[in-house]
N, C-alpha and C positions, 0 to 999 in steps of 0.2 A: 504494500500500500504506500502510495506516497507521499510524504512527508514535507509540508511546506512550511518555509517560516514569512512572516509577513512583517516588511519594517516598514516604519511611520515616520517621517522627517518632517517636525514644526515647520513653519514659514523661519528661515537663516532671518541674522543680522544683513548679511549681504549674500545677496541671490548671485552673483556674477563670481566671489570665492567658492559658495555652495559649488557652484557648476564645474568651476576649477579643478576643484581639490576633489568633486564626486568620480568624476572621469577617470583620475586616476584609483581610485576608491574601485570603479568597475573592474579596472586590470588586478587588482589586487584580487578581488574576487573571482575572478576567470581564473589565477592560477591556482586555487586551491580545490586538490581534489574531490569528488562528488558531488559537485552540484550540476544536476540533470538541466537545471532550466532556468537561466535567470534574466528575468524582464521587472522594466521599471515605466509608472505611471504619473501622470503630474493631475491630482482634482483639479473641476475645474470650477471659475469663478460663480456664486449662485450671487441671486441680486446683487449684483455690482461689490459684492465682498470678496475679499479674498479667502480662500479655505483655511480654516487652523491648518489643513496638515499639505506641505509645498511638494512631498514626494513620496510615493509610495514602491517598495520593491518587495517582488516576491521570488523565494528560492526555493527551486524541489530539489527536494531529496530521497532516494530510493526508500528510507524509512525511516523512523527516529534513530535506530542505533547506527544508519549511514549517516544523518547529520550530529551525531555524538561524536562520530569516529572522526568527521571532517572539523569537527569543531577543535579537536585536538592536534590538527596541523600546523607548522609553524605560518605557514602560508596565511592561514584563516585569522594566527594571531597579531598577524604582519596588519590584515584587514583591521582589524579589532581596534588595534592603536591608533590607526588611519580615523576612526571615527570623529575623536574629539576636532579635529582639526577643518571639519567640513559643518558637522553639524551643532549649530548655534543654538535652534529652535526646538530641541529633543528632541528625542527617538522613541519612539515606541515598538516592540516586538512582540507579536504573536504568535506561536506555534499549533501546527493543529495536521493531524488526519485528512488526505481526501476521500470525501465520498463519491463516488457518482452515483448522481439520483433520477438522471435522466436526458433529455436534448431536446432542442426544438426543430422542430419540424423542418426540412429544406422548403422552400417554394415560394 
């Protein structure tokens, strides 16, 4: 089953460092083994506000004990460090199970 983590990045102090120092933050994550799938989302503005949260990323992994195992990488811890230096606005991280429950229809 697999295993995703989902991270939350506040609105940064500065959105043009966020972007900077996220880029490399990416590469840092491509080199650490096991992660099956990693994409990243930006909310979007609702009534002319900005969203609490500026970025959203999610990573699968074949299953919790593959993201326990990759968590223990130096690679991963390399990422880890990388954090403070991007995100101003806090992180939030959720872990969790995929289900599939079903699809919608093509047409």
């Amino acid at each position: 089953m697999v295993h995703r983590m989902v991270v939350q990045y506040g609105q940064p102090t500065d959105a043009a460092v966020f972007e900077e120092r996220y880029r490399e933050h990416i590469r840092l994550i491509n080199e650490a083994p096991g992660v099956l799938r990693y994409t990243v989302g930006r909310p979007a503005a609702r009534n002319g506000e900005p969203p609490a949260t500026y970025l959203v990323a999610e990573l699968d992994f074949e299953s919790a004990e593959a993201m326990a195992a990759t968590m223990r990488t130096p690679e991963w811890a390399a990422a880890g460090e990388d954090v403070p230096t991007f995100a101003t606005g806090g992180v939030s991280v959720t872990f969790f199970d995929l289900e599939d429950v079903g699809t919608t229809p093509a047409g």
